[in-house]
N, CA, C and O atoms as a Tripos MOL2 file, in Angstrom:
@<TRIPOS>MOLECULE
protein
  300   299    75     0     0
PROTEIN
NO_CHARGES

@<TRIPOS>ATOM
      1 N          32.9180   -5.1880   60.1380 N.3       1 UNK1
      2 CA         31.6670   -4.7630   59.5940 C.3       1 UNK1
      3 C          31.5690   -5.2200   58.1540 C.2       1 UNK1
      4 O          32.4620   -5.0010   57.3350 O.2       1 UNK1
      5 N          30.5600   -5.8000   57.9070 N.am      2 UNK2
      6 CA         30.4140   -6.4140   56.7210 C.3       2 UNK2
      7 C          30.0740   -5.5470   55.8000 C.2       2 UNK2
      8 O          29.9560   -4.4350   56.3160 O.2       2 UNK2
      9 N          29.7940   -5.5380   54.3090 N.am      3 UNK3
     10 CA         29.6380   -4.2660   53.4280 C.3       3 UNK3
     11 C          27.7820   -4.1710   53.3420 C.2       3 UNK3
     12 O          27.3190   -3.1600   52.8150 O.2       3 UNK3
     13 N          27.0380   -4.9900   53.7470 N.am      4 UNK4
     14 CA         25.7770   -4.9600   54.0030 C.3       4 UNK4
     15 C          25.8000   -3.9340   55.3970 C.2       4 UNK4
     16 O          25.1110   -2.9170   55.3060 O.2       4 UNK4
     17 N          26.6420   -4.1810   56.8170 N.am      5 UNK5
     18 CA         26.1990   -3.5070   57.9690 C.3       5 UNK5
     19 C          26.6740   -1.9390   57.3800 C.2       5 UNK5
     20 O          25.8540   -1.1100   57.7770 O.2       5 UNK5
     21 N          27.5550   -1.4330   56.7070 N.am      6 UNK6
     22 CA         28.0350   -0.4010   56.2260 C.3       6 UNK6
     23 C          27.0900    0.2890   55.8050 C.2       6 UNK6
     24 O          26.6400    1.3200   56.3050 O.2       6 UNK6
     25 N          26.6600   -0.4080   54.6090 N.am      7 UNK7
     26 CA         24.9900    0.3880   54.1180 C.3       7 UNK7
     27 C          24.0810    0.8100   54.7350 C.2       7 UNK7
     28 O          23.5590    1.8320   54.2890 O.2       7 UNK7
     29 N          23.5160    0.1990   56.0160 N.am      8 UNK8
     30 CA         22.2000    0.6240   56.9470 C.3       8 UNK8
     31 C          23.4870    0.9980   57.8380 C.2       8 UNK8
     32 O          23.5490   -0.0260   58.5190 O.2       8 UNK8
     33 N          24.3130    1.6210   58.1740 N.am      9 UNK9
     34 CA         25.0830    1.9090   59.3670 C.3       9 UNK9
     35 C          24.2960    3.8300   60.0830 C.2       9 UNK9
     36 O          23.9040    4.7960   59.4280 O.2       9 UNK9
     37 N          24.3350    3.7260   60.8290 N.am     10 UNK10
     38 CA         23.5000    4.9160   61.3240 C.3      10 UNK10
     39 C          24.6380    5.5470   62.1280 C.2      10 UNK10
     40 O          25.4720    4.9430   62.8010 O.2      10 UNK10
     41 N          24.5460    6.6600   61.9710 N.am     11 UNK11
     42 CA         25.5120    7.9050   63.1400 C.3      11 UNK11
     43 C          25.4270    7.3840   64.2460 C.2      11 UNK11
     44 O          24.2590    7.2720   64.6190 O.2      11 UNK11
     45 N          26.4470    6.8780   65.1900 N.am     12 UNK12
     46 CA         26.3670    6.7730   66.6230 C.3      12 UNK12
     47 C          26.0850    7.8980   67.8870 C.2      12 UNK12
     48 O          26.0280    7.6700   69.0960 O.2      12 UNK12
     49 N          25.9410    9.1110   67.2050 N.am     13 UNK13
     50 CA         25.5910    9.9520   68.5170 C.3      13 UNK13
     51 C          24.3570   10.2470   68.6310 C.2      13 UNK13
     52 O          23.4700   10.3900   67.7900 O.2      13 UNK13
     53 N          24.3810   10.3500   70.0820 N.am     14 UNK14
     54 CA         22.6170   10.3210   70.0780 C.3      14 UNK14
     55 C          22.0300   11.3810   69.7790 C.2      14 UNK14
     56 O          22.3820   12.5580   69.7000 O.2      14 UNK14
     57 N          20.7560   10.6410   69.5630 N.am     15 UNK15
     58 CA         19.8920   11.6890   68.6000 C.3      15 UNK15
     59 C          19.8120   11.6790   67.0550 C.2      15 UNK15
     60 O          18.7790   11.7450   66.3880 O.2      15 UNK15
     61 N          21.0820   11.5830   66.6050 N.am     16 UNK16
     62 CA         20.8460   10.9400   65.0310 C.3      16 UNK16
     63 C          20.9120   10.2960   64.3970 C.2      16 UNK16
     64 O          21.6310    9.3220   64.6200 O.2      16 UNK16
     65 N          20.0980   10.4330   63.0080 N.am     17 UNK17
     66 CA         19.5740    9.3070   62.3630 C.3      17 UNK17
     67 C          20.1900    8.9680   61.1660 C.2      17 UNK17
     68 O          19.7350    8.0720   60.4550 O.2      17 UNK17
     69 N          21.2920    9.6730   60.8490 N.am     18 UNK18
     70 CA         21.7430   10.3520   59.1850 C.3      18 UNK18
     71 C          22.5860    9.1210   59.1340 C.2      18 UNK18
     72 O          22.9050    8.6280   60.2150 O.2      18 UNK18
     73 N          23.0500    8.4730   57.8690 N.am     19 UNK19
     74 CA         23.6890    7.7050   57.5810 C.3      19 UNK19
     75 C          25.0110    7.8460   57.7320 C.2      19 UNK19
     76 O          25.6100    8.7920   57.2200 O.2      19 UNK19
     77 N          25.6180    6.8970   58.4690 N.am     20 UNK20
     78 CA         27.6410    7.2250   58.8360 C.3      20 UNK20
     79 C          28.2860    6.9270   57.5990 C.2      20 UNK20
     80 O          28.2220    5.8710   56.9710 O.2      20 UNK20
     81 N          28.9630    8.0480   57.2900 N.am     21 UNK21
     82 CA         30.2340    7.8600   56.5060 C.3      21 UNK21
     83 C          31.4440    7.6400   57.0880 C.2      21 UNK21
     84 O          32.3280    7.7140   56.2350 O.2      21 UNK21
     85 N          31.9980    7.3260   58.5240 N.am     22 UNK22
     86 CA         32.8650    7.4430   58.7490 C.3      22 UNK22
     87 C          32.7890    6.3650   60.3430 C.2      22 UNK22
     88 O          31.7940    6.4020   61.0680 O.2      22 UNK22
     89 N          33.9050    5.5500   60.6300 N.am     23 UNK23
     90 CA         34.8200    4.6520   61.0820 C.3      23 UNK23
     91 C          35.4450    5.6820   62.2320 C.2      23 UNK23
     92 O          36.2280    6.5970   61.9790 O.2      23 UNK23
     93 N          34.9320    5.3370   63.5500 N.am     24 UNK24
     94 CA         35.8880    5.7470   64.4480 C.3      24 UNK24
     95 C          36.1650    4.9050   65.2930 C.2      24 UNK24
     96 O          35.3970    4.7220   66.2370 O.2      24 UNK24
     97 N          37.4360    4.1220   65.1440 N.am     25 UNK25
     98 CA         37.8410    3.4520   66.4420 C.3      25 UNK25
     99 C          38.7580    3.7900   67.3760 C.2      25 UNK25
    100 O          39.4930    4.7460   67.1270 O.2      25 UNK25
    101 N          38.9080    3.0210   68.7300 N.am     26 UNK26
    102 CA         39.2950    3.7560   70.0490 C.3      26 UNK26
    103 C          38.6720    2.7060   71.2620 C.2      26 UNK26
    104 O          37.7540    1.8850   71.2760 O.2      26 UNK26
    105 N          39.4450    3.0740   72.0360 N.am     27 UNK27
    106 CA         39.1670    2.2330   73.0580 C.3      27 UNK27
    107 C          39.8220    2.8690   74.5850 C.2      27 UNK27
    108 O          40.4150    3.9450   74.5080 O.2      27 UNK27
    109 N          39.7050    2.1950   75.9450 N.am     28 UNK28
    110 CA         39.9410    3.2450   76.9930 C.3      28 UNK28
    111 C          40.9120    2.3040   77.8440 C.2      28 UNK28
    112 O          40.5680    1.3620   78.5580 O.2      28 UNK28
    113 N          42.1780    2.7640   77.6110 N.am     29 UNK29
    114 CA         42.8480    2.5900   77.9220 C.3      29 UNK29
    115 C          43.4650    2.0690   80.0030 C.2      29 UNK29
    116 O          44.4780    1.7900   80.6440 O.2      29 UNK29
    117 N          42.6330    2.1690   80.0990 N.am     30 UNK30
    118 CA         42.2300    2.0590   81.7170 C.3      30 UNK30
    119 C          41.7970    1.2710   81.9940 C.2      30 UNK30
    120 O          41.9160    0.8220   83.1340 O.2      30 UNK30
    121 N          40.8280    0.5350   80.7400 N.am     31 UNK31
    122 CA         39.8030   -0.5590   81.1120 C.3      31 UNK31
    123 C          40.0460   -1.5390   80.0770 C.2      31 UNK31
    124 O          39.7080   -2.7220   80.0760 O.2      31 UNK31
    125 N          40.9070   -0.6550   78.8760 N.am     32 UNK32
    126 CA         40.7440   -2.2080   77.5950 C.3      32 UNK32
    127 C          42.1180   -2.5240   78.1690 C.2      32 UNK32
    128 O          42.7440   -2.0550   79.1190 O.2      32 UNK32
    129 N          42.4480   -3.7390   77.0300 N.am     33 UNK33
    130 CA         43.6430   -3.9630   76.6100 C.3      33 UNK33
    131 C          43.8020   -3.7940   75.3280 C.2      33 UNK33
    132 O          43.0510   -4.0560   74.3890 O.2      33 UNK33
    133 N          45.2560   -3.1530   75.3850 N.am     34 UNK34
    134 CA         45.6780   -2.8020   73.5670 C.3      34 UNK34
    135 C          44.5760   -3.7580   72.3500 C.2      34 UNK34
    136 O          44.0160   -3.3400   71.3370 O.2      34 UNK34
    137 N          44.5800   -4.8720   72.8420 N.am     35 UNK35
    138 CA         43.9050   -5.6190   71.3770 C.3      35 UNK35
    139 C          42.2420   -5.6500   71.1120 C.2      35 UNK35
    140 O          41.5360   -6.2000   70.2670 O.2      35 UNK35
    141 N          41.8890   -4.4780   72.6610 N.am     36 UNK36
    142 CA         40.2890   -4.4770   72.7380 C.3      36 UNK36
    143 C          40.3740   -2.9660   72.0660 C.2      36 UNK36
    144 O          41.0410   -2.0200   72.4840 O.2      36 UNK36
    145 N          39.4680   -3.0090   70.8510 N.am     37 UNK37
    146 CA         39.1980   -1.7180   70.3440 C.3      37 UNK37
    147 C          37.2920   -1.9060   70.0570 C.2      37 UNK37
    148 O          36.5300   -2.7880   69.6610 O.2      37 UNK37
    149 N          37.1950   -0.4000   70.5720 N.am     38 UNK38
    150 CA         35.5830   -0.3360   69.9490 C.3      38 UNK38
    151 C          35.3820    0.5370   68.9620 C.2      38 UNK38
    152 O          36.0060    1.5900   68.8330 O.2      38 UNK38
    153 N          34.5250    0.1390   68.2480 N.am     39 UNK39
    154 CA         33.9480    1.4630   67.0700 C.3      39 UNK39
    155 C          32.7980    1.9320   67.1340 C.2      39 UNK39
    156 O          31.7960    1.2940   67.4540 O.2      39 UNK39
    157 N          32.8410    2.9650   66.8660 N.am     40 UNK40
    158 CA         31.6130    3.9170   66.5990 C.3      40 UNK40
    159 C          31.6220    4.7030   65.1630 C.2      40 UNK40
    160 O          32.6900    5.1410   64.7350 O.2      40 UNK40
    161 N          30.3400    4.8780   64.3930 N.am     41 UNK41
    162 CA         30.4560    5.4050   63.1600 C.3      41 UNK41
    163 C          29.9100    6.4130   63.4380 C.2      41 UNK41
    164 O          29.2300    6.6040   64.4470 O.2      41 UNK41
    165 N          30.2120    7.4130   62.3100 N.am     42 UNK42
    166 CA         29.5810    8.8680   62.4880 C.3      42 UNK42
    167 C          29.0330    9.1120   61.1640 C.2      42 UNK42
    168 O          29.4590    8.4850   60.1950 O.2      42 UNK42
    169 N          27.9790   10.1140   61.0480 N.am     43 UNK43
    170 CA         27.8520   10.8600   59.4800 C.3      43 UNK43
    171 C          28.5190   12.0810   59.5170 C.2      43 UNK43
    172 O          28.5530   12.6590   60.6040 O.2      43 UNK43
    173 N          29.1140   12.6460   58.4480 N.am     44 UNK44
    174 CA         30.0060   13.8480   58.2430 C.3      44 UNK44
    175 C          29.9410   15.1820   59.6100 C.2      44 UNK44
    176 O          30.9640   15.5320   60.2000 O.2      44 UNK44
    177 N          28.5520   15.7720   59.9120 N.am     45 UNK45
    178 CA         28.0560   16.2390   60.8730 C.3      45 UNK45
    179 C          28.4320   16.3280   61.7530 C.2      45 UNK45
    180 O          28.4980   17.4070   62.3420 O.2      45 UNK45
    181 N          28.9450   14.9450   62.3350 N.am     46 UNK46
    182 CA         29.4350   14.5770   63.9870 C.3      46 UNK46
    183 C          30.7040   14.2760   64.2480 C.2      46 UNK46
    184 O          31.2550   14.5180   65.3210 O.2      46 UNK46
    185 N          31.3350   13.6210   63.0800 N.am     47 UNK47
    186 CA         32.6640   12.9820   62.8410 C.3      47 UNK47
    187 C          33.6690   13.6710   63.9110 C.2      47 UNK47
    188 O          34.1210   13.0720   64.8870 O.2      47 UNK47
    189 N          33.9480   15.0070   63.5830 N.am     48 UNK48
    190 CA         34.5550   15.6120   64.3940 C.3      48 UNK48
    191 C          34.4060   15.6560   66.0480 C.2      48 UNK48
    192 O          35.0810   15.2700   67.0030 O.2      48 UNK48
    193 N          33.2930   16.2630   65.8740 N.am     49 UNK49
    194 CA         32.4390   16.0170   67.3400 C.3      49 UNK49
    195 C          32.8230   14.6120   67.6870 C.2      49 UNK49
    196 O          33.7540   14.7710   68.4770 O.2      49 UNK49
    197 N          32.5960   13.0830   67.5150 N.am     50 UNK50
    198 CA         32.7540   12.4350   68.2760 C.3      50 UNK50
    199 C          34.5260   11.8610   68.5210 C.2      50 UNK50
    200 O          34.9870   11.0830   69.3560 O.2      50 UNK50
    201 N          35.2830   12.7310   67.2590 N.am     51 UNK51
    202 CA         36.0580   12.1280   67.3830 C.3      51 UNK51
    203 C          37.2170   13.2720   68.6180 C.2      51 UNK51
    204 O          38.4190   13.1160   68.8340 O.2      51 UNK51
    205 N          36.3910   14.2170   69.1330 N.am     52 UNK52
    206 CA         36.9550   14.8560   69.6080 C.3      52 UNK52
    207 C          36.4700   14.8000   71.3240 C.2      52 UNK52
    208 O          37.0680   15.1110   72.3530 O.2      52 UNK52
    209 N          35.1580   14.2720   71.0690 N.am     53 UNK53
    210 CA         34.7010   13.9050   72.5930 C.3      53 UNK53
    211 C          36.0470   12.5580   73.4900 C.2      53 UNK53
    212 O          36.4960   12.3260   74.6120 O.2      53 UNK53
    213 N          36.1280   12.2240   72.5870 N.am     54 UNK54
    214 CA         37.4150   10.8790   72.5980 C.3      54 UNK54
    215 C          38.3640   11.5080   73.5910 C.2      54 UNK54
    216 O          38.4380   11.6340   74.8130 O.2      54 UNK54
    217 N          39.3320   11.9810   72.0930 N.am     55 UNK55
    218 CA         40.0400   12.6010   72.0180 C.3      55 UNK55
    219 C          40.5510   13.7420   73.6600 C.2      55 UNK55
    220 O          41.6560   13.7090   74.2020 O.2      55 UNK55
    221 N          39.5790   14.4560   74.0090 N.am     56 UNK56
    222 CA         39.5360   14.7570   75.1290 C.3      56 UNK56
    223 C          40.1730   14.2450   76.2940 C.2      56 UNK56
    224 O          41.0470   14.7150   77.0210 O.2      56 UNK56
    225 N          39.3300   12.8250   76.3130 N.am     57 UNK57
    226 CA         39.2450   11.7490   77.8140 C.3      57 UNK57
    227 C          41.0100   11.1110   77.2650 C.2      57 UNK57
    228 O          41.3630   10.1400   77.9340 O.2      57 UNK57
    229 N          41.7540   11.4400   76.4820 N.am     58 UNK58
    230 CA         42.8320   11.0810   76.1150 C.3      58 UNK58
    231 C          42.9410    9.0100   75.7400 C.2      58 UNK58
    232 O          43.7640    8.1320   75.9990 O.2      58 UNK58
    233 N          41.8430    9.0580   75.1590 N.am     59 UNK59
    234 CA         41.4840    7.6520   74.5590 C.3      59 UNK59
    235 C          42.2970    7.8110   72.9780 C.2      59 UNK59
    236 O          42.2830    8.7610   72.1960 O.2      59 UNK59
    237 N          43.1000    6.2560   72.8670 N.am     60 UNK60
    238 CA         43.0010    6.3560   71.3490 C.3      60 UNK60
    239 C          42.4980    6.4670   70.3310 C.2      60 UNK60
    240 O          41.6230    5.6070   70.2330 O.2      60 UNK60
    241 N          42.5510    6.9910   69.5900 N.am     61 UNK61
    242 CA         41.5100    7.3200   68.4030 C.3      61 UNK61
    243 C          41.8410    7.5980   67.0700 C.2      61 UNK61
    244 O          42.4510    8.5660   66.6150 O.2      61 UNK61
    245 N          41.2540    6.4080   66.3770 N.am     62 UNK62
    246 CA         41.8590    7.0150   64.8860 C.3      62 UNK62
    247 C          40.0050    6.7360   63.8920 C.2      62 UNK62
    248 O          39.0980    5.9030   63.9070 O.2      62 UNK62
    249 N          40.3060    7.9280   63.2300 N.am     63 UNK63
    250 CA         39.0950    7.9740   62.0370 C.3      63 UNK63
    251 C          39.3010    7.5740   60.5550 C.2      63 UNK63
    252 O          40.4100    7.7450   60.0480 O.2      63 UNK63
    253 N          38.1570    6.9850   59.7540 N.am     64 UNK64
    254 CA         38.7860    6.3380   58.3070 C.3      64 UNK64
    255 C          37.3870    6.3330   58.1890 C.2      64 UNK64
    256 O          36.5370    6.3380   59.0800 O.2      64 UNK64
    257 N          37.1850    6.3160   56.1830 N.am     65 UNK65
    258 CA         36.3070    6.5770   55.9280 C.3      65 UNK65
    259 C          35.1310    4.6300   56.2330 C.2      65 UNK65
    260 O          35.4260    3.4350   56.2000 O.2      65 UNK65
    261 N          34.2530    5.1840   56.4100 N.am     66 UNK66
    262 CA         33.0060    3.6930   56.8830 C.3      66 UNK66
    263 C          33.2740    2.5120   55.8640 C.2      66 UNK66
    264 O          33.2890    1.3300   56.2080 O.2      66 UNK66
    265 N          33.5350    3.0730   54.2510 N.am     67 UNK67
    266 CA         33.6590    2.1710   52.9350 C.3      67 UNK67
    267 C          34.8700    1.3560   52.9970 C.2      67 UNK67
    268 O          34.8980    0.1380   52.8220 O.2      67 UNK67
    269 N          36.1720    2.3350   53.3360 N.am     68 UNK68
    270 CA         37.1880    1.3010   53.4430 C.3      68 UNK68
    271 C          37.7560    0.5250   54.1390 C.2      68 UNK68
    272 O          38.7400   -0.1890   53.9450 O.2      68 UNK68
    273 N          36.5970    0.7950   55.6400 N.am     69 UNK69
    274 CA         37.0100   -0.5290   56.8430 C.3      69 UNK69
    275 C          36.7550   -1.6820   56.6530 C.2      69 UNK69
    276 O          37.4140   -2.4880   57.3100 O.2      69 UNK69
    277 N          35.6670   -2.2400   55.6520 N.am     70 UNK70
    278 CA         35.7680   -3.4430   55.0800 C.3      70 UNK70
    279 C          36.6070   -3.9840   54.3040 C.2      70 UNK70
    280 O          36.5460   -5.2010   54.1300 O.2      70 UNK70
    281 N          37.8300   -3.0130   53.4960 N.am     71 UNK71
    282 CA         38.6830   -3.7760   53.0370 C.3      71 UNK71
    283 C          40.0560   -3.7820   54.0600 C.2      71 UNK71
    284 O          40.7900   -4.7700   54.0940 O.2      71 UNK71
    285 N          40.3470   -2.4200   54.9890 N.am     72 UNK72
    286 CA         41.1310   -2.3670   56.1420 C.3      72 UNK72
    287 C          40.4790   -1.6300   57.4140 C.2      72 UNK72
    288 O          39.5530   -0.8390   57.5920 O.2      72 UNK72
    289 N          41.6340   -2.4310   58.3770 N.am     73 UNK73
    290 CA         41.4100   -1.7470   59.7160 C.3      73 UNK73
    291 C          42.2060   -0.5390   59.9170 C.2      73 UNK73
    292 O          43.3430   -0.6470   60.3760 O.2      73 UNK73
    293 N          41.8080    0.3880   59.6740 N.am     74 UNK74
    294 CA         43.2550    1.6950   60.1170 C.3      74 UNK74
    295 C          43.2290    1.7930   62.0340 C.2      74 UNK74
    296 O          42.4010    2.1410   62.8770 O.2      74 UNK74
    297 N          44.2790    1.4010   62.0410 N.am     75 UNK75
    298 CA         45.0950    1.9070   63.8590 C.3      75 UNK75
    299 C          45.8800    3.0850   63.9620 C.2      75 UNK75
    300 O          46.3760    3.4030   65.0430 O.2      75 UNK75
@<TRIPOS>BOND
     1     1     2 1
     2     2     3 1
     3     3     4 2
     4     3     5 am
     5     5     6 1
     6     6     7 1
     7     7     8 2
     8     7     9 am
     9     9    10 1
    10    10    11 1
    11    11    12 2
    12    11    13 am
    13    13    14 1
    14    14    15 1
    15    15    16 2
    16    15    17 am
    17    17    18 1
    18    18    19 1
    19    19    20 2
    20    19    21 am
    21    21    22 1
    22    22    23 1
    23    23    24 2
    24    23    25 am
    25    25    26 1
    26    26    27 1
    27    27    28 2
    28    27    29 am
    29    29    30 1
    30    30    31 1
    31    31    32 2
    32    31    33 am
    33    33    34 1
    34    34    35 1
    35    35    36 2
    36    35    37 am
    37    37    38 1
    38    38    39 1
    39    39    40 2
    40    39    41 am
    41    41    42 1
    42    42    43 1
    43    43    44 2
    44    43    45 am
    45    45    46 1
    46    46    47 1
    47    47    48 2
    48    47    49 am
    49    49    50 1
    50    50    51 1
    51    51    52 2
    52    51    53 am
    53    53    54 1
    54    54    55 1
    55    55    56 2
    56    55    57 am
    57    57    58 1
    58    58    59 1
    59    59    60 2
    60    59    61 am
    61    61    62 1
    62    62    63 1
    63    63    64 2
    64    63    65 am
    65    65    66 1
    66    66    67 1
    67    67    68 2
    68    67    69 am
    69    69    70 1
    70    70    71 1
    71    71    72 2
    72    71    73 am
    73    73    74 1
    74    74    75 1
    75    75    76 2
    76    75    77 am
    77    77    78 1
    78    78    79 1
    79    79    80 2
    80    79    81 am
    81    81    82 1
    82    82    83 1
    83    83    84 2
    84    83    85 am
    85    85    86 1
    86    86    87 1
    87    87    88 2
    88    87    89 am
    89    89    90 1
    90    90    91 1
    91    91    92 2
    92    91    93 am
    93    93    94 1
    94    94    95 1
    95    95    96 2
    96    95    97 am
    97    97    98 1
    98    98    99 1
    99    99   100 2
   100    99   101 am
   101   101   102 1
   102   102   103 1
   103   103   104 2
   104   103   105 am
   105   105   106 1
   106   106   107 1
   107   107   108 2
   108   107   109 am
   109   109   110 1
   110   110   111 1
   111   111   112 2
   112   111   113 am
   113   113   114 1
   114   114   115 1
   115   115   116 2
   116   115   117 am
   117   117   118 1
   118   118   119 1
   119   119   120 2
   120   119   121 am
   121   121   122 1
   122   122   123 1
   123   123   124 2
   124   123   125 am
   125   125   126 1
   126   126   127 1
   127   127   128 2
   128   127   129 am
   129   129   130 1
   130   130   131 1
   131   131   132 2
   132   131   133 am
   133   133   134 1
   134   134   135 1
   135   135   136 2
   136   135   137 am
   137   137   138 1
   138   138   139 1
   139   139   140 2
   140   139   141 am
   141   141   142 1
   142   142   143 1
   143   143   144 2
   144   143   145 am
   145   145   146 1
   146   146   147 1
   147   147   148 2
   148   147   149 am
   149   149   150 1
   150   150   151 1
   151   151   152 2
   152   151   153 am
   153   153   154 1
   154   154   155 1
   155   155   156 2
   156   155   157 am
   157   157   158 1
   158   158   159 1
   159   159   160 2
   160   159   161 am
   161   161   162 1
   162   162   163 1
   163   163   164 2
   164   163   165 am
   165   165   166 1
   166   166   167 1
   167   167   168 2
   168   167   169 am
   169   169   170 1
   170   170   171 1
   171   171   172 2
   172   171   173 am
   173   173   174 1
   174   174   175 1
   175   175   176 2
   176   175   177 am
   177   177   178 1
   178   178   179 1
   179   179   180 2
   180   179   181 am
   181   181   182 1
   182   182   183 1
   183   183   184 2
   184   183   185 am
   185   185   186 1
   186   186   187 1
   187   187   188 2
   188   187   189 am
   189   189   190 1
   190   190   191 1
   191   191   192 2
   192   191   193 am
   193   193   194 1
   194   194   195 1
   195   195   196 2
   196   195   197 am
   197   197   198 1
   198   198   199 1
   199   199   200 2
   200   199   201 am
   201   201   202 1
   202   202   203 1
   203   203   204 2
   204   203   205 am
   205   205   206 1
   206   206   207 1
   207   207   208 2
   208   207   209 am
   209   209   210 1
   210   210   211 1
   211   211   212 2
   212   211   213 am
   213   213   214 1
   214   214   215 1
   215   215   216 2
   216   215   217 am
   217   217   218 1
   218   218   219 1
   219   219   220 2
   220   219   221 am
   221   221   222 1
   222   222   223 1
   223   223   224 2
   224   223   225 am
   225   225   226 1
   226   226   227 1
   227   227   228 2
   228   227   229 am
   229   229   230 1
   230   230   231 1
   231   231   232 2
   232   231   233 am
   233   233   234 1
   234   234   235 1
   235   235   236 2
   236   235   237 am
   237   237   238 1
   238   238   239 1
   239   239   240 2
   240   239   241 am
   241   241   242 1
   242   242   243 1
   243   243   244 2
   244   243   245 am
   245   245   246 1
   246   246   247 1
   247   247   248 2
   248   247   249 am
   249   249   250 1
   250   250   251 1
   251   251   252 2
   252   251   253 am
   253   253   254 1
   254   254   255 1
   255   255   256 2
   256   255   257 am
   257   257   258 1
   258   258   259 1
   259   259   260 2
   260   259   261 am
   261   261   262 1
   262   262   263 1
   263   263   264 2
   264   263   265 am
   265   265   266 1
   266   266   267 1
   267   267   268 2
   268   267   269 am
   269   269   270 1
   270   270   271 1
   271   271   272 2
   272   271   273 am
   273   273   274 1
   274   274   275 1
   275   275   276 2
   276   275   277 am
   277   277   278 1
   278   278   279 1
   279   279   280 2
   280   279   281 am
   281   281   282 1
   282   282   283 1
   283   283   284 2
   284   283   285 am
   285   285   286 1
   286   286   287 1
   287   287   288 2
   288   287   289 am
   289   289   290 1
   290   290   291 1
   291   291   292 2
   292   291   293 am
   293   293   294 1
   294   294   295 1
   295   295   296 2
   296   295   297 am
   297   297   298 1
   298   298   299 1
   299   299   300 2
@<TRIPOS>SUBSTRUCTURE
     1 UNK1         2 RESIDUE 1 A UNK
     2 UNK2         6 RESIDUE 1 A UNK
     3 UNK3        10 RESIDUE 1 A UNK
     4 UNK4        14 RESIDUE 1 A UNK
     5 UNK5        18 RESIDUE 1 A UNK
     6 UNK6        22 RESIDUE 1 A UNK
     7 UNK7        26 RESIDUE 1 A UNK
     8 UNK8        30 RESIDUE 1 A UNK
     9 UNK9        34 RESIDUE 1 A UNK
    10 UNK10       38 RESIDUE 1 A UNK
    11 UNK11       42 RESIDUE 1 A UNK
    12 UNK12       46 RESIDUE 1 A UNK
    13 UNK13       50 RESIDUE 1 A UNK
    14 UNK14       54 RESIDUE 1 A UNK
    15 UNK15       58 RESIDUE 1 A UNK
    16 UNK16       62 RESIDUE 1 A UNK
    17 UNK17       66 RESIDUE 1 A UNK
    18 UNK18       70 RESIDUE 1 A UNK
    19 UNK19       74 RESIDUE 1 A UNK
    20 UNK20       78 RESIDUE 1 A UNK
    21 UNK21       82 RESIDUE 1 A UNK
    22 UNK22       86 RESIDUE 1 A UNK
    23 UNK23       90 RESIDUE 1 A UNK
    24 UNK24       94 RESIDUE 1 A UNK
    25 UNK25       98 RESIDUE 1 A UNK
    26 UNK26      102 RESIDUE 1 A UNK
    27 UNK27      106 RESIDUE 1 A UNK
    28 UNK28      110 RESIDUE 1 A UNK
    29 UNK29      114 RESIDUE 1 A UNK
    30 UNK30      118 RESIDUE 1 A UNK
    31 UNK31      122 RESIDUE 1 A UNK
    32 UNK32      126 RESIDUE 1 A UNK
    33 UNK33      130 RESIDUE 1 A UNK
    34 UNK34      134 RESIDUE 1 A UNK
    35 UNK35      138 RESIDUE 1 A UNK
    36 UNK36      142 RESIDUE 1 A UNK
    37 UNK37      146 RESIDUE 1 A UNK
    38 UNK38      150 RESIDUE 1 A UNK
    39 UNK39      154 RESIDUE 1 A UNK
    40 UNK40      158 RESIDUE 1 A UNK
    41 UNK41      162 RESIDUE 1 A UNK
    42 UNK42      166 RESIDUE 1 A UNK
    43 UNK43      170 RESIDUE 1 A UNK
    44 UNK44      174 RESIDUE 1 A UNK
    45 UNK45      178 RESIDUE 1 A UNK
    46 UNK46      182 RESIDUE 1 A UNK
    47 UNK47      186 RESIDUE 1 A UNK
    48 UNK48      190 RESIDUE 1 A UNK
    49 UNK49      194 RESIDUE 1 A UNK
    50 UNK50      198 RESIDUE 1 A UNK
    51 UNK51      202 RESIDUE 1 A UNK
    52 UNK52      206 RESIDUE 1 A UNK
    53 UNK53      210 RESIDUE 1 A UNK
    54 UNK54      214 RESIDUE 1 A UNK
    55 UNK55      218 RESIDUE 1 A UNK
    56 UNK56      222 RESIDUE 1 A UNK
    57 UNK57      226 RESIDUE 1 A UNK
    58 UNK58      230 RESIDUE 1 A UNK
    59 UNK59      234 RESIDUE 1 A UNK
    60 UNK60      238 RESIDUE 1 A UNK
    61 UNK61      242 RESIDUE 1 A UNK
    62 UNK62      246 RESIDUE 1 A UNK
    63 UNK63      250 RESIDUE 1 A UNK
    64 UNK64      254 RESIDUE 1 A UNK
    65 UNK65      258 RESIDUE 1 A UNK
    66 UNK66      262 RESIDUE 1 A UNK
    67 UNK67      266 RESIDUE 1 A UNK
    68 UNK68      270 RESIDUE 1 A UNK
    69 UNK69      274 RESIDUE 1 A UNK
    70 UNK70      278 RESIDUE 1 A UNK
    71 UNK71      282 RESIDUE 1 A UNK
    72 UNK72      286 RESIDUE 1 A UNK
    73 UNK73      290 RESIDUE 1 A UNK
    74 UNK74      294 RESIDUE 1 A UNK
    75 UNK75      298 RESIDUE 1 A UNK
């Protein structure tokens, strides 16, 4: 994600519109392979929430703030 897509980045859960502060990647283990990861961003609000909808289905999942995934990837 480039530091322009960061700026307009929008909450991934549906329904809202609030600006993401936060980096959740994860992927499903059943269907990826280790080097396929997807992301989804959240705003403060949901963070938890989505990172726990994950979390659940026993998918990997790690959270980091939206600003510093452009300088790293946290795994």
């Amino acid at each position: 994600m480039s530091a322009e897509d960061t700026a307009a980045a929008q909450c991934s859960r549906a329904g809202c519109r609030a600006e993401a502060q936060w980096r959740i990647d994860w992927r499903n283990p059943r269907i990826h392979t280790a080097d396929r990861v997807k992301t989804w961003v959240a705003c403060d609000e949901h963070a938890d929430y989505l990172r726990e909808f994950l979390a659940a289905r026993s998918f990997p999942v790690s959270v980091a703030p939206l600003a510093a995934s452009s300088a790293e990837t946290p795994r």
